[in-house]
C-alpha positions as CSV (number, residue, x, y, z in Angstrom):
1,X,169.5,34.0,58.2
2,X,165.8,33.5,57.6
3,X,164.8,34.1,53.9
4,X,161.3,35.5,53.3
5,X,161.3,36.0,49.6
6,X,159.0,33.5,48.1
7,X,160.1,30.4,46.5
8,X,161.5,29.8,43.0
9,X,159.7,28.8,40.1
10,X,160.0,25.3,39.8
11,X,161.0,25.7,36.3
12,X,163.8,28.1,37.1
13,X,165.2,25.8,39.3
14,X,167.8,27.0,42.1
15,X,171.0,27.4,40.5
16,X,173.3,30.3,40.6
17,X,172.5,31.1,36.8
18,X,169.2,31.1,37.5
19,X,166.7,34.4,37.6
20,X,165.8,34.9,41.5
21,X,162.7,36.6,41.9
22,X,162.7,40.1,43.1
23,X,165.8,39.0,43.9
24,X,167.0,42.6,43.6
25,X,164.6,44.1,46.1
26,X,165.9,45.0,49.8
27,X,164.5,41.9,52.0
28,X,162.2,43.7,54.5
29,X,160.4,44.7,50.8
30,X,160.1,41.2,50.1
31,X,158.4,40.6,53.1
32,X,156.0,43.1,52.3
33,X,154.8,41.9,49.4
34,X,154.8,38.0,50.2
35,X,151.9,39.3,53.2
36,X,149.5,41.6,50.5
37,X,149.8,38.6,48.0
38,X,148.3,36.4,50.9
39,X,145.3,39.3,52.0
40,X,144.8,39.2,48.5
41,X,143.9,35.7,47.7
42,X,142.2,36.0,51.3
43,X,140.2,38.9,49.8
44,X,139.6,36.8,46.4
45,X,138.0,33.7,48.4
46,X,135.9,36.1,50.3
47,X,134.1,37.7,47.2
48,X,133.7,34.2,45.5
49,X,132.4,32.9,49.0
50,X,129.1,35.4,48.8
51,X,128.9,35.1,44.8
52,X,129.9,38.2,43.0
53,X,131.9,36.4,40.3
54,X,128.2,34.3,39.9
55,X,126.1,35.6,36.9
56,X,122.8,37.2,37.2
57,X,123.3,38.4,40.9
58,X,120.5,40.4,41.1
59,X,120.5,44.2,41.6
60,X,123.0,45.9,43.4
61,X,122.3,47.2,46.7
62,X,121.6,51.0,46.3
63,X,120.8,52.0,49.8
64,X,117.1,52.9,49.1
65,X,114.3,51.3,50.4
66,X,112.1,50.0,47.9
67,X,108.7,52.0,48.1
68,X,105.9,50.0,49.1
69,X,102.2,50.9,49.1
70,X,99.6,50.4,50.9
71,X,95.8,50.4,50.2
72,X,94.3,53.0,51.1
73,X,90.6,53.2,52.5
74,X,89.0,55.9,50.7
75,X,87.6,58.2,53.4
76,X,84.8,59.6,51.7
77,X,83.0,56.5,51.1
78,X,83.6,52.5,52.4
79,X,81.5,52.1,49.5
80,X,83.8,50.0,46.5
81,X,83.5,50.2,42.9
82,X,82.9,46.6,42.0
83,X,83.5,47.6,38.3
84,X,87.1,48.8,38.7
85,X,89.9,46.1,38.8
86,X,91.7,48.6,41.1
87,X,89.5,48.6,44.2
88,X,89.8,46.0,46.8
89,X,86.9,43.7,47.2
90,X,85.1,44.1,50.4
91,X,84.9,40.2,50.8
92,X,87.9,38.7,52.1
93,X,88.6,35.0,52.4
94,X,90.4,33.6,55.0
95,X,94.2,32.0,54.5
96,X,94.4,29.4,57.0
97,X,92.0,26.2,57.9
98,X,90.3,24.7,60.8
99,X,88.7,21.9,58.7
100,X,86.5,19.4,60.1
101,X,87.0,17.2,56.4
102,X,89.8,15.0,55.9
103,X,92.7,16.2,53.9
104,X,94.6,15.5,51.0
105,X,98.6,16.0,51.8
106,X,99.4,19.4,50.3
107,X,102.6,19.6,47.7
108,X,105.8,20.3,48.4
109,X,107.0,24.0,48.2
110,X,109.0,24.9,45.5
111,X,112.7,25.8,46.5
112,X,113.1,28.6,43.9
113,X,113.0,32.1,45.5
114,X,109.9,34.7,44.0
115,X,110.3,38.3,43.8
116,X,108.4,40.0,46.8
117,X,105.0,41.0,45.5
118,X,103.8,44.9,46.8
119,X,102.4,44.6,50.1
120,X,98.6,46.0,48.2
121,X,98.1,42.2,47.2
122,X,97.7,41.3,51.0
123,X,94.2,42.5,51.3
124,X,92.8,41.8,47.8
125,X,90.3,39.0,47.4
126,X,91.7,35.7,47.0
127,X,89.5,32.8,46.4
128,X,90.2,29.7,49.1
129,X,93.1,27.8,47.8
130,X,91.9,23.8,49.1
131,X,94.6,21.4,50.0
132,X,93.8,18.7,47.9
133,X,95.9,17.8,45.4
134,X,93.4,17.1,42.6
135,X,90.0,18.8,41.0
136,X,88.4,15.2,42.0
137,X,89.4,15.4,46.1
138,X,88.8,19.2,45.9
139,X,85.2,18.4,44.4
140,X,84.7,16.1,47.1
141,X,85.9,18.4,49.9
142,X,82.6,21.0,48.9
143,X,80.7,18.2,48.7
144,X,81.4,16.9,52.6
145,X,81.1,20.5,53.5
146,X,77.3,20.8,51.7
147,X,76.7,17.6,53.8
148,X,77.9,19.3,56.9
149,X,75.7,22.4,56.0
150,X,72.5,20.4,55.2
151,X,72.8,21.9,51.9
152,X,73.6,25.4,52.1
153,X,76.3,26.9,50.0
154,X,78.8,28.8,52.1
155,X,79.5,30.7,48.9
156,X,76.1,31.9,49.3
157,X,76.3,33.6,52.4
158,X,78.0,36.8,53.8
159,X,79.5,37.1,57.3
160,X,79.6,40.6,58.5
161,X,81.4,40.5,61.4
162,X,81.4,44.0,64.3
163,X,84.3,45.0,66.1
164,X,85.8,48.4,67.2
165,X,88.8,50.0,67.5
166,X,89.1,49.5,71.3
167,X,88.2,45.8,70.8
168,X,89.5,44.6,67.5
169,X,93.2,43.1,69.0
170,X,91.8,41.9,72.5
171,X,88.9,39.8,70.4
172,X,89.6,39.4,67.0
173,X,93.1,37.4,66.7
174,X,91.9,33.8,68.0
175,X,88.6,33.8,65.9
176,X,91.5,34.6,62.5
177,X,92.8,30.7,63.0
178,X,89.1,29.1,64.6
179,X,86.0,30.9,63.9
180,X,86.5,32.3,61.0
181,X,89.8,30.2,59.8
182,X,88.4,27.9,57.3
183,X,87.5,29.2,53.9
184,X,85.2,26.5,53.0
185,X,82.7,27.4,55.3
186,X,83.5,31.2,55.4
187,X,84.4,32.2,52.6
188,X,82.9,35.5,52.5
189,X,83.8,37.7,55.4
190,X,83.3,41.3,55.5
191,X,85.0,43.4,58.8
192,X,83.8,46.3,60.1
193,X,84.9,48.7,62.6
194,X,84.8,52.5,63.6
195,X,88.6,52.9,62.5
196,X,90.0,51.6,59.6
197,X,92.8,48.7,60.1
198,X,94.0,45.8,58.6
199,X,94.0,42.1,60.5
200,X,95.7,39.6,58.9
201,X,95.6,41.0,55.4
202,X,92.2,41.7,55.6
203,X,90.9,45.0,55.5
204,X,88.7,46.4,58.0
205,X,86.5,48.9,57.1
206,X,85.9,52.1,58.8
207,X,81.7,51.5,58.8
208,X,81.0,55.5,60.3
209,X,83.1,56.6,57.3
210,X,80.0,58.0,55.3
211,X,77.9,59.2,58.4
212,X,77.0,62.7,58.2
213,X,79.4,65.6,59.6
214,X,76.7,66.7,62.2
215,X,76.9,63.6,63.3
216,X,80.4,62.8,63.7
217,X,80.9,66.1,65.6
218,X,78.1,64.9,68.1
219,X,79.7,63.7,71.9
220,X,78.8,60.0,70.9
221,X,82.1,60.1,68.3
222,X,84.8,61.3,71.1
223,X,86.3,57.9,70.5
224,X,85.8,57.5,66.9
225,X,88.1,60.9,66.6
226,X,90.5,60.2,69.0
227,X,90.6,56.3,68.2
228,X,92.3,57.6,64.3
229,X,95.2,59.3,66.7
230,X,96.6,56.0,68.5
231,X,97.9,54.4,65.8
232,X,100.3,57.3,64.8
233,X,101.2,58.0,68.1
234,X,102.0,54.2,68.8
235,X,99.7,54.0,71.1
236,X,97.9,50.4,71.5
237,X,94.2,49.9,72.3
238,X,94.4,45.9,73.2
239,X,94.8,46.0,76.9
240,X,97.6,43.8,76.8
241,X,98.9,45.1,80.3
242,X,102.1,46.3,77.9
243,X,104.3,49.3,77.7
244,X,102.1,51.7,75.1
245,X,98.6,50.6,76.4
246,X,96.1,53.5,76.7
247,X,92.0,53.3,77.1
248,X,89.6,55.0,75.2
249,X,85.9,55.1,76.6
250,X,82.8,55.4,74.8
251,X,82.7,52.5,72.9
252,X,79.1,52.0,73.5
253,X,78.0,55.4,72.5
254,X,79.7,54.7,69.4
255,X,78.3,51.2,68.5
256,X,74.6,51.9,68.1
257,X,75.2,53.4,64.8
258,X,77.4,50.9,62.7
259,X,74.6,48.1,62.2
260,X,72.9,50.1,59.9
261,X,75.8,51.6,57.8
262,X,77.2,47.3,58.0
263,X,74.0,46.7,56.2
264,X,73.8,49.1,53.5
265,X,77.5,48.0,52.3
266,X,77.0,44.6,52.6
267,X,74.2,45.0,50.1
268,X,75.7,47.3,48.1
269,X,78.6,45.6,47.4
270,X,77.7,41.6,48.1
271,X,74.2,41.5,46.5
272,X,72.3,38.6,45.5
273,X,73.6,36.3,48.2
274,X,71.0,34.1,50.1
275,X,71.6,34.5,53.9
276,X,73.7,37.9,55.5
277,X,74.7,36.5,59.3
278,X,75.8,39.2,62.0
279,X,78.7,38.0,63.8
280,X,80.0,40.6,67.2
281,X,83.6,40.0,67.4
282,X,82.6,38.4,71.3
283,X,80.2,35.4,69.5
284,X,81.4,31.9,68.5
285,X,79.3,30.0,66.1
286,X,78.7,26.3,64.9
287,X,78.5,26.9,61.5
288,X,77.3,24.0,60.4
289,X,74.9,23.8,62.6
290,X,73.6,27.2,61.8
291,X,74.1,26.5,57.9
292,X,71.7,23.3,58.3
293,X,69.1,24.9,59.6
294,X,69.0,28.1,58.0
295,X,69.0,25.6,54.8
296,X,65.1,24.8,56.0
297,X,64.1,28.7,55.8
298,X,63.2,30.4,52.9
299,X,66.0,32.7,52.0
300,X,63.4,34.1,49.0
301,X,61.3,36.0,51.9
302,X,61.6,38.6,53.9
303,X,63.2,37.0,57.1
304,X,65.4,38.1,59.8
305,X,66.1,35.6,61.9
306,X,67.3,36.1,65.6
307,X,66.9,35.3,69.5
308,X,64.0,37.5,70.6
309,X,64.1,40.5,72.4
310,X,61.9,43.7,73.3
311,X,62.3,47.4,73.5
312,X,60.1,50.5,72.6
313,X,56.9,47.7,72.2
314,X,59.0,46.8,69.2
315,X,59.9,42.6,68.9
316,X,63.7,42.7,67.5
317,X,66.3,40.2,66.9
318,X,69.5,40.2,70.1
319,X,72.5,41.1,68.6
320,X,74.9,39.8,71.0
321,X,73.3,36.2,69.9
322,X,73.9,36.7,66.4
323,X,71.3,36.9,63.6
324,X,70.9,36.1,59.9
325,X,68.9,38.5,57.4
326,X,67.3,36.7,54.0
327,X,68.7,37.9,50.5
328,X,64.9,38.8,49.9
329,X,65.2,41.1,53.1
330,X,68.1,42.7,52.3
331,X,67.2,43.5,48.7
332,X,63.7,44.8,49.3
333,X,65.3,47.5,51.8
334,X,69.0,48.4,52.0
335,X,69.0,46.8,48.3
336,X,66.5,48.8,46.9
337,X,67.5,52.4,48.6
338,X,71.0,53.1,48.6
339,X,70.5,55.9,50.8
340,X,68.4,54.1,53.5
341,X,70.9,54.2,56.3
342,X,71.7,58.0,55.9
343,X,67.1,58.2,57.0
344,X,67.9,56.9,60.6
345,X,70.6,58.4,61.9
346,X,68.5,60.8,64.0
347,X,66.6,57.8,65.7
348,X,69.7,56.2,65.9
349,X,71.1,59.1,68.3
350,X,67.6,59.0,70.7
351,X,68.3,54.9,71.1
352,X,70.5,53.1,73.4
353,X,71.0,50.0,70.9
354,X,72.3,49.4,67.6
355,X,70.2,46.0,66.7
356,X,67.0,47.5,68.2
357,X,67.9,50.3,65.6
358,X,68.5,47.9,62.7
359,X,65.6,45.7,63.7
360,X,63.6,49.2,63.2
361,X,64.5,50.0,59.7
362,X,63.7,46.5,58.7
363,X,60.3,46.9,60.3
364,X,59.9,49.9,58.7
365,X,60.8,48.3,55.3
366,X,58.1,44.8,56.0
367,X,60.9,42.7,57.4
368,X,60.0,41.2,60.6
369,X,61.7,38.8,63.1
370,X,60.9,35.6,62.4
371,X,59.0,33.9,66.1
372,X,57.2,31.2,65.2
373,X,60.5,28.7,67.2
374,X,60.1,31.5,70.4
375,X,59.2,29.7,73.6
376,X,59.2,26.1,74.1
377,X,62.4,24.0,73.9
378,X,64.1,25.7,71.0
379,X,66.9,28.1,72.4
380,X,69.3,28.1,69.2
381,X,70.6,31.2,68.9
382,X,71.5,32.3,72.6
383,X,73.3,35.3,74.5
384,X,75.2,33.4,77.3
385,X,78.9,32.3,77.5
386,X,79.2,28.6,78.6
387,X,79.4,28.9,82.5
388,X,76.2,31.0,82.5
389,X,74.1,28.3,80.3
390,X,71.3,26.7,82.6
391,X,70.9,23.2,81.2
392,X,67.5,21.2,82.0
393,X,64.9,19.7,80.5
394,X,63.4,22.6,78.9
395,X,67.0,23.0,76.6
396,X,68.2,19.7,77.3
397,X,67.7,18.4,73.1
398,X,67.3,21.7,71.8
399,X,70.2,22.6,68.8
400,X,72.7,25.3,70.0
401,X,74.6,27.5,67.6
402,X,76.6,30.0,68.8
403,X,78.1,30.9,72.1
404,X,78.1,34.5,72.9
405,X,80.8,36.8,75.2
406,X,83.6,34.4,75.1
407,X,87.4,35.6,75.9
408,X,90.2,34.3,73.7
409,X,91.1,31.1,75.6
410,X,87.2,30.5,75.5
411,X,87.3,30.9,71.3
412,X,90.4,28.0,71.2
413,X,88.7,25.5,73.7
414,X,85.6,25.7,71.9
415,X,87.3,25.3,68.7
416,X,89.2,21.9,69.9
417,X,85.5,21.2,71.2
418,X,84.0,21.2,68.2
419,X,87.1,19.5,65.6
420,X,86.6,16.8,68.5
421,X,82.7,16.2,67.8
422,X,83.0,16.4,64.1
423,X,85.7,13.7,64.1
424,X,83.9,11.3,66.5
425,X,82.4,8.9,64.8
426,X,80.1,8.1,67.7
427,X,78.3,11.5,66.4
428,X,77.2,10.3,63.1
429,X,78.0,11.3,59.4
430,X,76.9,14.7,60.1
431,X,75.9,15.9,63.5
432,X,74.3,18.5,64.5
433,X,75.8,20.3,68.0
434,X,72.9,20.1,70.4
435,X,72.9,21.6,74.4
436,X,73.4,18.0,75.7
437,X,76.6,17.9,73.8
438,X,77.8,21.5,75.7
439,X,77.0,19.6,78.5
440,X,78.8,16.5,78.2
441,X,82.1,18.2,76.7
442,X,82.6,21.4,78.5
443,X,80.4,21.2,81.6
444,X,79.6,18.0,83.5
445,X,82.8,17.4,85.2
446,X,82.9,21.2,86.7
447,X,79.4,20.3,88.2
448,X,79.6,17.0,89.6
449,X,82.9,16.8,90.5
450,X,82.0,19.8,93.1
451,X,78.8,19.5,94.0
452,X,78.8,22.2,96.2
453,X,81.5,25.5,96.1
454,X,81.9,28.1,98.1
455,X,82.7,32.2,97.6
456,X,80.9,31.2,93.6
457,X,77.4,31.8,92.1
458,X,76.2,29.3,90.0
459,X,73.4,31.9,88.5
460,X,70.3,29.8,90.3
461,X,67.5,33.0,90.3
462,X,63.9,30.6,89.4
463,X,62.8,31.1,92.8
464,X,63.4,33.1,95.4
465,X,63.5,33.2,99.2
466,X,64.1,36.3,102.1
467,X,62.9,37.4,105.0
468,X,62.1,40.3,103.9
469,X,59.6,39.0,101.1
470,X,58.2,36.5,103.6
471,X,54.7,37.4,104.8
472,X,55.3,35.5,108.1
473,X,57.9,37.1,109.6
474,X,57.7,40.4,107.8
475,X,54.1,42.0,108.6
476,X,54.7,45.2,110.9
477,X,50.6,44.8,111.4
478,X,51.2,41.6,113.6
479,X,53.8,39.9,115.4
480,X,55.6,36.8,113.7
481,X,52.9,34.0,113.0
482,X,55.6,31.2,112.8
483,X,57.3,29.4,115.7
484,X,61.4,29.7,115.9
485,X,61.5,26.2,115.0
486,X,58.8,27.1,112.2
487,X,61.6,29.9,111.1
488,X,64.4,27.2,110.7
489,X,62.8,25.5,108.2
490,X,62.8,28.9,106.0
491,X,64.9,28.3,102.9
492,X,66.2,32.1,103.8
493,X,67.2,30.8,107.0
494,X,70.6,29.1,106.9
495,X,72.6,27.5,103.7
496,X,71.1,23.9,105.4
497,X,67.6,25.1,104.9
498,X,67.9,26.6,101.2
499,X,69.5,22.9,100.2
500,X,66.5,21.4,101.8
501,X,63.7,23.6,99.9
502,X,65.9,22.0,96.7
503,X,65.7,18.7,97.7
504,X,62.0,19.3,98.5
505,X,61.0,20.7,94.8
506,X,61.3,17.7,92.4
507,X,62.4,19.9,89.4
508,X,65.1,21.6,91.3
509,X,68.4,21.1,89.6
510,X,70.7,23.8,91.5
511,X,70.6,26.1,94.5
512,X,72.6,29.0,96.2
513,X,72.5,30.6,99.3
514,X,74.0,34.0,100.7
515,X,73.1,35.6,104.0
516,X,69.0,36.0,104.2
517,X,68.7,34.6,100.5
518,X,67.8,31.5,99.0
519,X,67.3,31.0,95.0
520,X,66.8,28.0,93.4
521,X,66.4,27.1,89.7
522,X,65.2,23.9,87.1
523,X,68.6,24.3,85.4
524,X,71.9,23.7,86.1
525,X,74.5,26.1,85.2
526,X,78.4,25.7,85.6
527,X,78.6,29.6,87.6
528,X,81.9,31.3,88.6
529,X,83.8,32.2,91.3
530,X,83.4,35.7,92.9
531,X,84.5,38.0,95.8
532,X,80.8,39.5,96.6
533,X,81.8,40.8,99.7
534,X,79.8,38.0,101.7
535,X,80.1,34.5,101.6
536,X,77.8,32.6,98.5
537,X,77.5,29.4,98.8
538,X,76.1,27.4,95.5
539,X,75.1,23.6,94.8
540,X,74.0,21.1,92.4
541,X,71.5,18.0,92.5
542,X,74.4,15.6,91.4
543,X,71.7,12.1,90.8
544,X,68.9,14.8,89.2
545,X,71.6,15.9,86.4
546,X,72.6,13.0,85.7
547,X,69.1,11.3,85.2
548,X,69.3,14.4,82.0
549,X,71.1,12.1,80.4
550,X,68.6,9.4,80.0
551,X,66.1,11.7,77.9
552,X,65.5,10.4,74.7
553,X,66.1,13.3,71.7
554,X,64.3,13.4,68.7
555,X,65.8,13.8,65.6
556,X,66.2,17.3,64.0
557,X,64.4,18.3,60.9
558,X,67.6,19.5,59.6
């Protein structure tokens, strides 16, 4: 019969004097015992497996979640108290780098595992953390960026970059890791919106937090109440096309009133820097570019500098294009009356835009736009995305820096656009981005590839030709005073004709036709496809572009 007790003891050995272990219990008992002696040194290899016979284990698990906080925007004010080592600073840095220098490989991570830090450290200031290894590369990694920037210490300026609550996730993410990804040439980026959030462990600030009660309960701040409700509702404002989207209108309404407020922080709690730069969450700039030249201005006087444009009689800087506001501007109004912003919210509510608004209080306070580059061949700062740019003679050598409405994909390819210009060493030491160079890298081959497309407007509005603005055929005092033959010829007549008038002005660069209407412009532009309803047909002087290229630039001044 089949013995399950367990075996002897070697040193009892197996004769019949011998002591037989549990040799008195029933077998089916033995049997018993032999299995829980074999879970248990199962059991015992288990617990040693995932270390609880290890020293210094760590805590054991209690079942409670560890409390985390959170800053918390004070809602009374956006306003921080520099002098207490509690409150966040308003400044953040960014983490990540899109750096046109070359590197120094970083340093291994150590393998040791930290204690979590509380999740309030995400959105404090840190100061910009450069790869190299050394103090000496690090040294010389500002000193190729103050090359770069003709000079101009990013440390010594403040980007205050606009964005809403209904825009902030549809706009915001790509220009995290591109526009505003390296901290040695933005290192100081404030974030304002009409909610309070949080992007990437930066805090965004809440900008109509301080605006009056009679104001907030005005029609113009529907959204700005119902905007604080989405969040806790899990509800998402980024369009995404997603399971949770939801719209909010009146973001327009809303947006007139935050340039002023974005201004009295940023002097409040950034003062004594040399150039403030406005940034819409829809603009792309060339910073060094931008940097270089604003290194030529006088940052000691009362500038704002911006693309022009007109309302009210009043000359005031675009904000779509982006402008920059001198240290001596900003400390000689928002600087010097803390309240300032609170004096114009009544004018704000009779006016349809926020920089015309802000250009007004500046006015008010001496600061004017600076014109004396309007006109002529200088178009810097500019309010067009890429495919809308008409490039001619006029533009053709003239520094760009910034390219306004662009989507996401937009924001990366104009990143790779600009590593890849930096790097080439075609483009000297330190170039500077002119409208050629948008040209060459992002719009030449969509142009004369295709020199002609059809159902797409390529934006050609210099002149223009109908019947109905033409004195010969439209004059119900006389019958027509042309021949049919005579009509032919009409640049309104027929796509045929409007090509021809192009051909026939030696400055045309681009034409486009649809049903009774001819336009044709000195500049090229790339245009986009549409469904107008009725056929447009658009086209380019292929040989005329490409003569552009043979103009001679002059060097910049910066």
């Amino acid at each position: 019969m089949f013995n399950m007790s367990p075996p002897l003891s070697p040193r009892l050995g197996s004769g019949k004097t011998g002591f037989r272990i549990c040799g008195f219990l029933p077998r089916h008992t033995k049997g018993y015992l032999w299995i829980t002696f074999l879970v248990g040194v199962f059991l015992l290899m288990a617990l040693s497996e995932n270390g609880i016979f290890e020293k210094d284990s760590g805590p054991g698990y209690t079942g409670a979640v560890e409390d985390v906080k959170f800053i918390k925007f004070r809602p009374e004010s956006i306003i921080m108290d520099s002098d207490s080592p509690k409150a966040p600073s308003a400044v953040t840095s960014p983490k990540s780098q899109t750096s046109f220098i070359s590197e120094s490989p970083s340093k291994p991570a150590k393998s040791e595992t930290k204690p979590s830090k509380p999740a309030q450290e995400i959105i404090t200031e840190e100061k910009p953390t450069l790869k190299s290894s050394t103090q000496k590369s690090s040294e010389k990694e500002e000193q190729d960026i103050l090359k770069l920037t003709g000079g101009l210490d990013p440390k010594d300026v403040v980007i205050l970059v606009k964005t809403g609550a209904t825009s902030i996730w549809r706009r915001m993410p790509a220009h995290m890791s591109t526009t505003l990804g390296n901290p040695l040439l933005t290192p100081n980026i404030i974030f304002y919106s009409d909610s309070p959030d949080n992007i990437n462990g930066h805090p965004v600030h809440d900008v109509l937090a301080n605006v009056s009660s009679t104001l907030k309960s005005s029609p113009d701040f529907t959204l700005y109440t119902k905007a604080k409700e989405v969040a806790s509702n899990n509800l998402y404002l980024e369009s995404g096309s997603m399971e949770g989207d939801t719209y909010l209108p009146g973001g327009w309404r809303l947006d007139k009133y935050k340039f002023v407020p974005m201004f009295q922080h940023a002097a409040t709690t950034t003062p004594g820097k040399k150039w403030y730069i406005y940034m819409e969450d829809d603009n792309y700039y060339f910073w060094p570019t931008l940097y270089s030249w604003l290194a030529t201005l006088d940052h000691t006087s009362p500038l704002m500098i911006g693309s022009p444009a007109f309302r009210l009689g009043e000359d005031f800087a675009h904000g779509g294009s982006g402008f920059a506001v001198s240290g001596a501007a900003m400390s000689s109004t928002f600087g010097a009356d803390p309240k300032l912003a609170d004096k114009y919210e009544e004018y704000a509510k009779e006016q349809c835009c926020g920089d015309q608004v802000l250009s007004h209080a500046l006015r008010e306070g001496g600061v004017t736009r600076y014109n004396k580059l309007d006109g002529g061949s200088w178009a810097a700062l500019q309010a067009l995305p890429t495919w809308r740019i008409g490039f001619g003679r006029w533009n053709w050598c003239s520094p760009i820096m910034n390219i306004h409405k662009v989507h996401q994909a937009d924001i990366s390819r104009l990143s790779v656009f600009e590593r890849e210009f930096y790097e080439n060493p075609k483009n000297g030491p330190s170039p500077r981005l002119r409208y050629h160079d948008i040209f060459t890298g992002l719009a030449r081959s969509s142009m004369l590839d295709a020199p002609r497309k059809s159902e797409w407007d390529n934006y050609a509005s210099a002149k223009t030709f109908s019947s109905s603005a033409d004195p010969d055929v439209n004059d119900s005092k006389s019958p027509s005073k042309i021949t049919a033959a005579q009509m032919k010829s009409k640049p309104w007549f027929s796509q045929k004709a409007c090509e021809a008038a192009c051909k026939e002005w030696d400055q045309c660069l681009s034409w486009k036709y649809a049903d009774d209407n001819c336009a044709l412009d000195h500049t090229a532009a790339m245009g986009q496809r549409i469904d107008a309803g009725i056929r447009m047909e658009s086209g380019w002087m292929v040989e005329r572009i490409k003569a552009l290229s043979d103009i001679e630039c002059e060097a910049l001044a910066f």
